[in-house]
N, C-alpha and C positions, 0 to 999 in steps of 0.2 A: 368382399372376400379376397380380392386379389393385393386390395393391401394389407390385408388382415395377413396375408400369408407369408408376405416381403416385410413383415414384423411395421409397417408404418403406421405412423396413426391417423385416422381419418378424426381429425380435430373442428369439422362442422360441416354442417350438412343437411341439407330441408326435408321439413316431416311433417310438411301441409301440401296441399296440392295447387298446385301451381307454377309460380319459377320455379325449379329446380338446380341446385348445385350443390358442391361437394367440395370440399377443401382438406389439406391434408399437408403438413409437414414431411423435411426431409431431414437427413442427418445432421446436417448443417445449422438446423436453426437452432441449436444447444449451444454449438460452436461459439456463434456469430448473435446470438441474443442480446448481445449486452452494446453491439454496433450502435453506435446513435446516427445513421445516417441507412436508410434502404432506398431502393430504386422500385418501384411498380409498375407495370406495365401491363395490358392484353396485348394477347393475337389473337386472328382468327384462323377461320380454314384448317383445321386441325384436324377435326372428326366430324361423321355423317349427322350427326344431330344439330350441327350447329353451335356446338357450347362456345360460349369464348372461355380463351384459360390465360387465366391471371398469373405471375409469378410474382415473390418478393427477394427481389435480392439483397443481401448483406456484401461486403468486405473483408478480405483480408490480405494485407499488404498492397491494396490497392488491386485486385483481380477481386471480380464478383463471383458470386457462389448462390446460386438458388436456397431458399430457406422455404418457402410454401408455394403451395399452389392452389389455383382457385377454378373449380370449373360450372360456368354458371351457364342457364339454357338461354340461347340470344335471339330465338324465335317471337318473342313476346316484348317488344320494346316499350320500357317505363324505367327511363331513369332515376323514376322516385324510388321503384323496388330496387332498382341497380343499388343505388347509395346505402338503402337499408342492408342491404346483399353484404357490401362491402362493409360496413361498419359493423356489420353482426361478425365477418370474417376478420376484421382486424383488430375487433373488440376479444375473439380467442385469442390472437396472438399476444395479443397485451396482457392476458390473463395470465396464458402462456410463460409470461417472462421477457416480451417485446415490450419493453416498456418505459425506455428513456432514450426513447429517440427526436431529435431535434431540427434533423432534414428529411427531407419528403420529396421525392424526385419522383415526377409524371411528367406524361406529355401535353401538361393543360386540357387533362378528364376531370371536370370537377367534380362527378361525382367520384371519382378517388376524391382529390379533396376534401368537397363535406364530409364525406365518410373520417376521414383520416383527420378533420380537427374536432370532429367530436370525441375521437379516440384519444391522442396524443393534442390535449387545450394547450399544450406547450409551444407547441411544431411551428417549423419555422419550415417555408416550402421551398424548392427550387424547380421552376420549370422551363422545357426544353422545346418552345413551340415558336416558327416564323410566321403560322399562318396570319393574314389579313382577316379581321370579322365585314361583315357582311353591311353593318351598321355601327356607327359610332355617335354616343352620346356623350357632348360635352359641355360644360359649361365653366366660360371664361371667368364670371365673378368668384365660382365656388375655386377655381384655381388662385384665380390672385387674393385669396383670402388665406390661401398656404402660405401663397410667395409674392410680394408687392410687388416685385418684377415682371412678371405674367400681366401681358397687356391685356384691357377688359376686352379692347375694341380687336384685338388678334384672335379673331374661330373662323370656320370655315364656311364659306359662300354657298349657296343653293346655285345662283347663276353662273360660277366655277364650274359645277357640276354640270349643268346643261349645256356649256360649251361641248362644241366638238371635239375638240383638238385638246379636251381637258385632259392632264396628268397628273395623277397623282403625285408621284417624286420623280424626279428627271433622273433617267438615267445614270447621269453624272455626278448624281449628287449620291444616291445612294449608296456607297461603297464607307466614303465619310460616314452616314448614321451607323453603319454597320460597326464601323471601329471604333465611334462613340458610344455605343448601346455596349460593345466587346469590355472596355476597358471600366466601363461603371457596373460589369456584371463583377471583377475581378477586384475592385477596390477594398480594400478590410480597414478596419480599425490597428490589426496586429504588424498591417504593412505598411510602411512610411508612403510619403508622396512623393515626389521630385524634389521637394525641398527641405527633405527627412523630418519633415513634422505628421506628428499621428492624428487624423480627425477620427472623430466620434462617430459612430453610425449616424446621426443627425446631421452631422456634418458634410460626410460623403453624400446623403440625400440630396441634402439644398445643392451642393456644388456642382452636384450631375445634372439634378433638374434643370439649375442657370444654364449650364454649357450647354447641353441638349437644346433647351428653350432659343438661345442666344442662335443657334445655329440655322433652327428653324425659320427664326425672325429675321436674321439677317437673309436668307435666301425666300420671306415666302411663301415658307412651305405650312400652309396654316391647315390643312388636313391632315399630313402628316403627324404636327405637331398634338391637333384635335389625338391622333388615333393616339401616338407615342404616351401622352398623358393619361388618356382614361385605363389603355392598357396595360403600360409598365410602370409608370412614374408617379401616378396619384399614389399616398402612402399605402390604401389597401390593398395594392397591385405592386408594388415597389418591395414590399416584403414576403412576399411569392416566391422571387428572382435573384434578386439584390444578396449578394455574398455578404453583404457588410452590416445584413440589419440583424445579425445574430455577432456581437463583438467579441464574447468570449473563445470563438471554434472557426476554424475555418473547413468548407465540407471537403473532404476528398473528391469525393463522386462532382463531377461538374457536368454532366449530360446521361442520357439515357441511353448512348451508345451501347455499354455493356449489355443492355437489355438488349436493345435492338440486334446486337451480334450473338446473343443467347438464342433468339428466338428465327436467326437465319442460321444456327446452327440444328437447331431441333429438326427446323422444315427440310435443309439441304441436306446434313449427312444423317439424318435418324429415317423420316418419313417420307422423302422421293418418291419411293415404289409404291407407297400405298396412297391411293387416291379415297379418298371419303374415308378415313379410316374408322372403324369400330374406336366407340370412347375407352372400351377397356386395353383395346391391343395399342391407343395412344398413351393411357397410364402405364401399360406392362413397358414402354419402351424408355419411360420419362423412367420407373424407379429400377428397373435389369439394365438399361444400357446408358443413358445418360448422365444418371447421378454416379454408378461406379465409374466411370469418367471422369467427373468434375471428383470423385474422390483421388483418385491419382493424383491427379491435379494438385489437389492442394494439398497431399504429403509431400510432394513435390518442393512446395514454396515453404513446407514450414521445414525441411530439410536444409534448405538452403539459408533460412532464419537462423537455425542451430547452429550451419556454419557460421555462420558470419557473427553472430554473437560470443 
């Protein structure tokens, strides 16, 4: 009723019993439909039921702008429903007119992911996550069968592990993979190298994989290496991340910051005073106070468009 009232449309929403969620467009998503690159994300903490609420953002001139939102019940944990959730939800937008888009930015939720390559079999994804996984499975022959360079006998030790004094990555080394992992996120087809030649997405592959691998090998670092591969670098994890395995575009959007500063802006200047809030007085605040907000905003920027053009 109350976005029926604020003229929005509630564009999906459950009518069996069980999860429960609602999803609904904002003014923006007409604008901004035709973006080939959005950003996805949850929060939580929002309202007393527990919902998490999804946003999709779009671009423009490089400032994000909310295009939908997703509010689904988080009491009942099942990922399998989650992904169906999402892909029923991003399956309207697609219907919608969301439907040539080519970058996918999450914070490594695969169920966005699955949801979002069943939708968009095109998508190419970028994600935004440092975490270490818990376990890593690798295997040395299925690598050197990519790349001959990839020693068979270079994986990781069980008795490494049960040392005491085992490490992971030495301190001192780590800073180095940081600015090797930075710079092969950054790499494209459309940008020269240092020696103003253009390699191929296949090319920028193998080159990072060598360098990475070579740096590994040279100090050692064979779990490291183990994780760096199955994580970022094997091909079906490589095209996740990798800027360069989509050659014709380069994304704008390069992390999920936007999001994450959207969504410390909701909690800090909208919802402070309200503890557990009602799911309705969190939508009345998202389409009367936040989105006329984000509307200024972006006359704002197409004013300044005008001038300059």
């Amino acid at each position: 009723m109350l976005l029926y009232e604020y003229k929005y449309e509630l564009l999906y929403k459950s009518s069996e019993v069980g999860i429960q969620y609602f999803g609904f467009i904002t003014p923006f998503f007409d604008i901004l439909k035709s973006n080939k690159e959005i950003i996805v994300d949850a929060t939580y903490k929002t309202n007393a039921l527990g919902f998490e609420l999804y946003a999709i953002m779009g671009q423009f001139d490089g400032a994000g702008f909310s295009m939908a939102y997703l509010f689904v019940d988080n009491s009942k944990k099942n990922n399998g429903a989650r992904t169906e959730i999402l892909k029923g939800f991003f399956q309207s937008l697609y219907d919608r007119g969301l439907n040539n888009i080519q970058f996918f930015l999450t914070d490594k939720d695969f169920s966005q992911i699955t949801a979002s390559q069943n939708v968009w079999s095109t998508l190419k994804k970028r994600l935004s996550d440092n975490t270490l996984p818990k376990t890593t499975t690798y295997s040395s022959s299925s690598a050197n069968e990519n790349f001959s360079f990839i020693d068979i006998e270079f994986y990781p030790s069980n008795l490494q592990v049960k040392k005491s004094n085992f490490v992971f990555c030495p301190k001192d080394l780590r800073q180095n993979i940081i600015s090797l992992f930075e710079k092969h996120l950054h790499l494209h087809p459309l940008i020269p190298n240092i020696n103003g030649n253009f390699l191929t997405s296949t090319e920028i592959w193998k080159a990072s994989v060598e360098e990475m691998y070579n740096f590994c090998f040279t100090n050692d670092l064979r779990h490291v290496w183990a994780y760096l591969w199955s994580n970022w670098y094997e091909k079906k994890m490589w095209i996740l991340w990798a800027r360069s395995s989509v050659a014709t575009k380069i994304c704008i959007f390069r992390t999920t910051m936007l999001m994450e500063f959207h969504w410390k802006v909701v909690k800090r200047d909208y919802l402070p005073k309200f503890f557990q809030s009602r799911l309705d007085l969190v939508t009345y605040i998202i389409i009367s106070r936040l989105i006329p907000h984000h509307q200024q905003q972006f006359n704002k920027y197409q004013q300044k468009r005008e001038i300059v053009s």
